[in-house]
C-alpha positions in Angstrom: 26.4 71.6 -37.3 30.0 71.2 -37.9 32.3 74.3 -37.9 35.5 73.6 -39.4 36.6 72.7 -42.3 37.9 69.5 -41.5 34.5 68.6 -39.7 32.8 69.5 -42.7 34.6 67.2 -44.7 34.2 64.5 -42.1 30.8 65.0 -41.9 30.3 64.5 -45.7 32.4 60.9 -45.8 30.0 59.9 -43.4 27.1 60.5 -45.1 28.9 58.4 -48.1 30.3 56.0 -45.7 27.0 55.4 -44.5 25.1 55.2 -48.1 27.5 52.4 -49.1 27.4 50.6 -45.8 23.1 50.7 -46.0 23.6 49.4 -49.6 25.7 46.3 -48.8 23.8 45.8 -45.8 20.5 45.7 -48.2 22.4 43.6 -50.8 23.1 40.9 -47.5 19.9 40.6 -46.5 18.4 40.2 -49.7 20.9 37.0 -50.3 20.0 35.8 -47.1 16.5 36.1 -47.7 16.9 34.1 -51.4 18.3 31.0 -49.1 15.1 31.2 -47.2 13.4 31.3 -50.1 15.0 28.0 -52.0 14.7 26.5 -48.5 10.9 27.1 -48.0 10.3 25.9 -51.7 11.7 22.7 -50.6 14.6 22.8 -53.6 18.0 21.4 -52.1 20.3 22.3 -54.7 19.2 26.0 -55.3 19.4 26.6 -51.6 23.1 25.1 -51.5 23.9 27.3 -54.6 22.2 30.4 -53.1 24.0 29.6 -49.5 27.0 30.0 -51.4 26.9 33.4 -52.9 25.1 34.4 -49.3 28.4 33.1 -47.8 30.6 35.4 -49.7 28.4 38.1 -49.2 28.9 37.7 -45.8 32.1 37.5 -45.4 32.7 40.6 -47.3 30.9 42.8 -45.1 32.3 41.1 -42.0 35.3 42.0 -43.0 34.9 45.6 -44.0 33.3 45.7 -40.4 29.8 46.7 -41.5 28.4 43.3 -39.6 30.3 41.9 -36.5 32.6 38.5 -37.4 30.5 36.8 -34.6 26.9 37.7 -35.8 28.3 37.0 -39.7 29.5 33.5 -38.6 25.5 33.0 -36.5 23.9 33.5 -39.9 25.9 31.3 -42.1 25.6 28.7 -39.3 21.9 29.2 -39.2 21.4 29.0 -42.6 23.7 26.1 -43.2 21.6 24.1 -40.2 18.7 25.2 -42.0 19.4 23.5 -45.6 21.3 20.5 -43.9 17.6 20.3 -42.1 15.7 20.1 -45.2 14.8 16.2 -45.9 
């Protein structure tokens, strides 16, 4: 348990660092997971559109540092191989 005051404080920005980095995170995989969606129902278009939004969303919390650049930049590749796949 922290002892001083300035480990107190520290200790309560975490817990709201970490409350708003679980929430993006949620909010990512939930795009991510509307791409696969479009993708598995076959339709092109809504999967380019939701790829999109997923993108930003991405980058966002790469750059905040929540998600490392590297594994940001594997899922939009994945995803983007995954709709150029589609037929």
């Amino acid at each position: 348990m922290a002892n001083t005051a300035s480990a107190k404080k520290a200790a309560r920005q975490a817990v709201k660092r970490r409350a708003s980095n679980m929430a993006q995170r949620s909010a990512l995989r939930t795009a991510m997971k509307d791409v696969r969606k479009a993708i598995a129902a076959g339709d092109k278009a809504a999967a380019r559109a939701m790829f999109q939004k997923s993108v930003s969303k991405i980058d966002s919390i790469a750059d905040k540092d929540i998600m490392h650049k590297n594994t940001a930049a594997r899922h939009k590749s994945r995803l983007n191989a995954a709709i150029k796949a589609m037929a």
